[in-house]
N, C-alpha and C positions, 0 to 999 in steps of 0.2 A: 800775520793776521790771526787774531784769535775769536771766532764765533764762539755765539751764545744760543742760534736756535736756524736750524738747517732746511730746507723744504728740497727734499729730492722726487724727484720723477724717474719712475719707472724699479720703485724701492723695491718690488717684490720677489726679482731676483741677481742674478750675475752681478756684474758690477755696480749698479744701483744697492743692492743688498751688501754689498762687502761696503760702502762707502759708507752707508747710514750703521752697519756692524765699528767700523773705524773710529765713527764720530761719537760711537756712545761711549766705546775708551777713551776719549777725551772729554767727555763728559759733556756733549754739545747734544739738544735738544731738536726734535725731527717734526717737521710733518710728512707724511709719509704718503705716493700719490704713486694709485697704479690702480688697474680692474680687480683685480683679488683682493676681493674683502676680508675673505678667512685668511691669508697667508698676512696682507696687513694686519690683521689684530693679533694675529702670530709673536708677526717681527714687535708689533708695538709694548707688547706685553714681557716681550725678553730684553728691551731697551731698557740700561741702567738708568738712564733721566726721562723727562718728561716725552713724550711723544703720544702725537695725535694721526691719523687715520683720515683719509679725504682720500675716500675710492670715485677715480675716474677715469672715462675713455675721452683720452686726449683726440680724437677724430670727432667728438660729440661738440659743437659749439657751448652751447648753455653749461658743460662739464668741464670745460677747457676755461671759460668765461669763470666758474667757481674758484677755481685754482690761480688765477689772475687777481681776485679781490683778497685770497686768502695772504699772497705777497702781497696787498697794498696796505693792510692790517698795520705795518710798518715795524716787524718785531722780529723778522728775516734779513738776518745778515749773510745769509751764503745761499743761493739756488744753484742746486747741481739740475741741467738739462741731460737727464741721461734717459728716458724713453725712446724706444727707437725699434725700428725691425728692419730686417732685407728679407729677400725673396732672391732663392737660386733658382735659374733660368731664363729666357729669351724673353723678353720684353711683352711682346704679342703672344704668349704664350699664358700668359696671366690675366687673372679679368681687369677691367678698365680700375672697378672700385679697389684693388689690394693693391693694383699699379698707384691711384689717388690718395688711398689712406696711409701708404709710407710716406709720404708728399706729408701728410696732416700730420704725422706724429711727430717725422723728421726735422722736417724744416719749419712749419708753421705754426705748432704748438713752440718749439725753441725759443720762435721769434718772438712770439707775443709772448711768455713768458719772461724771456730776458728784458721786452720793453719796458713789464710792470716793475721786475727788480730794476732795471737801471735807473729808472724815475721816483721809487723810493728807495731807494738807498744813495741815490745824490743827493733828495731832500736829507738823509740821514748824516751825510758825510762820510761811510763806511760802508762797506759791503764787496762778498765776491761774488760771478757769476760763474760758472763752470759749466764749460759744455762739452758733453760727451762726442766726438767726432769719430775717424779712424785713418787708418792708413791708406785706407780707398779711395780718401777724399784726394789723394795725389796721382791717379791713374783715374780713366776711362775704361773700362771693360766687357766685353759682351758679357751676359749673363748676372749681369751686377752694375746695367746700367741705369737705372732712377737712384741705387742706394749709393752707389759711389757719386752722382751731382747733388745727393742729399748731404753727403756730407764733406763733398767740396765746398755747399753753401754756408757749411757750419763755422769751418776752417777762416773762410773769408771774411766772412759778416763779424766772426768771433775779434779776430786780428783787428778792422776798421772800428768792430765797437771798445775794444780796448785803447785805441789813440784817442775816439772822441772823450771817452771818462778820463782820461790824462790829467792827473791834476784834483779829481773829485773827491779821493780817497776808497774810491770804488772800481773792480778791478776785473777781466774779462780774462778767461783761458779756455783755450777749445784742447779738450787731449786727443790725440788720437793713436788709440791702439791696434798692435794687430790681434792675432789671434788670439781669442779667449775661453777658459773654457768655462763657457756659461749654456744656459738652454736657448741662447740665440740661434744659436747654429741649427739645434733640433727642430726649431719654430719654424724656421729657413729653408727647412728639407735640403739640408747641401750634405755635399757628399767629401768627408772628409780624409777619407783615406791618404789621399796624395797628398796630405801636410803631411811633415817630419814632426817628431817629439819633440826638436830643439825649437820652432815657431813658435808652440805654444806658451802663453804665460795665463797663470791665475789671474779670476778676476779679484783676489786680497793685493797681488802686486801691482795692479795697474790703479787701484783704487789708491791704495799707498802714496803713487807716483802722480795721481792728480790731485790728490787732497795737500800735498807738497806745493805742485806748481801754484795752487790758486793761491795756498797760501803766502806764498813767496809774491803772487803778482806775476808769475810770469802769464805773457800771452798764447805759449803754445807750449807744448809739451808732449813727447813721442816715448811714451815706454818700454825699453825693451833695448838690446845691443842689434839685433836684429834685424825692432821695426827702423831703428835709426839708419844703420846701414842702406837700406832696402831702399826708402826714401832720400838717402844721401847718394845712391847710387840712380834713380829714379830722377831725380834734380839736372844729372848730366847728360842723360837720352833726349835727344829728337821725339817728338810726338811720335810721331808714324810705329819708332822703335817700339816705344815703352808701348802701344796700343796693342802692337805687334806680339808681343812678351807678354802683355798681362790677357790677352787676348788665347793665346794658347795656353798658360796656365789653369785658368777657369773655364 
């Protein structure tokens, strides 16, 4: 698949920002969607091709509802769903609204964004969708329990909506990475010491590694030797285990 005009979410930094960095080496054109206004007219102005600017909080309806008509426009052949956030710590330990508003960013901006791509870009015959997920999404965990069913949602919904476009020439991949070094973590307040050096990968290689898959069509895709293992080894546990394991980890 080769795009001609990209609408990423969540462009302003980490792997949002390496993705729409990637795309302008290809010479593929952006809309570019995130709260920072200055850092979007930043990235927009250092974009070798066209790109435009559509600052929004994806928790805001009527700001989420913009970005839905801006993919109906019909001139978006690739939406990256990469906005997102977690929260390290207990559950009831967080107020109700930061508990709700990773709900919104997560799962519910994704969804209703991937509905507008999927329904113009089947009228179009082409198009990718790509959704940002992670390795979470294959564990249950205290301390990272709404961000990991956020993005077990991502993983699933991703997977079922790529058999229904089967055939349209339109094409759904959910990535899901592990650790990254992006200012997620910082947003997150988690406390990173007890990752090793080897966990880590950049957010340019995991960007690399999804702008591949969707290209390709694949439905899912795990970057990383590590996050593969982890998750191939995670596949063979008993619930109880892996709760167990990821549960004293975090």
């Amino acid at each position: 698949m080769v795009w001609t005009k990209a609408l990423v979410t969540g462009a302003s930094s980490g792997i949002g920002l390496s993705i729409v960095r990637e795309l302008g080496r290809r010479g593929v054109a952006v809309v570019l969607v995130a709260r920072d206004i200055d850092r979007l007219n930043t990235i927009a102005n250092e974009h070798p091709v066209a790109a435009e600017v559509l600052q929004a909080d994806l928790t805001n309806t009527e700001q989420l509802a913009a970005v839905e008509q801006r993919i109906e426009v019909g001139d978006i052949d690739l939406v990256v769903n990469n906005a997102g956030f977690g929260l390290d710590g207990m559950f009831i330990d967080h107020t109700r609204d930061d508990e709700t508003n990773m709900v919104l960013v997560n799962v519910v901006a994704l969804h209703r964004l991937s509905h507008a791509a999927a329904i113009t870009m089947k009228t179009a015959g082409t198009g990718s969708i790509l959704n940002i997920a992670s390795v979470a999404a294959f564990t249950s965990t205290a301390r990272a329990s709404t961000y990991s069913a956020t993005k077990a949602f991502v993983v699933s919904f991703t997977d079922a909506l790529a058999s229904e476009l089967k055939g349209t020439g339109v094409t759904a991949t959910s990535l899901c990475p592990g650790l990254t070094r992006t200012e997620f973590h910082d947003r997150g307040d988690y406390d990173l010491d007890k990752f090793p050096d080897f966990a880590w990968q950049t957010s340019d290689e995991v960007a690399l590694q999804g702008l591949h898959a969707a290209a390709n069509g694949e439905r899912r895709r795990i970057p990383g030797a590590v996050n593969k293992a982890m998750v191939g080894v995670i596949k063979t546990m008993p619930e109880t285990l892996i709760r167990a394991v990821g549960n004293r980890f975090f």
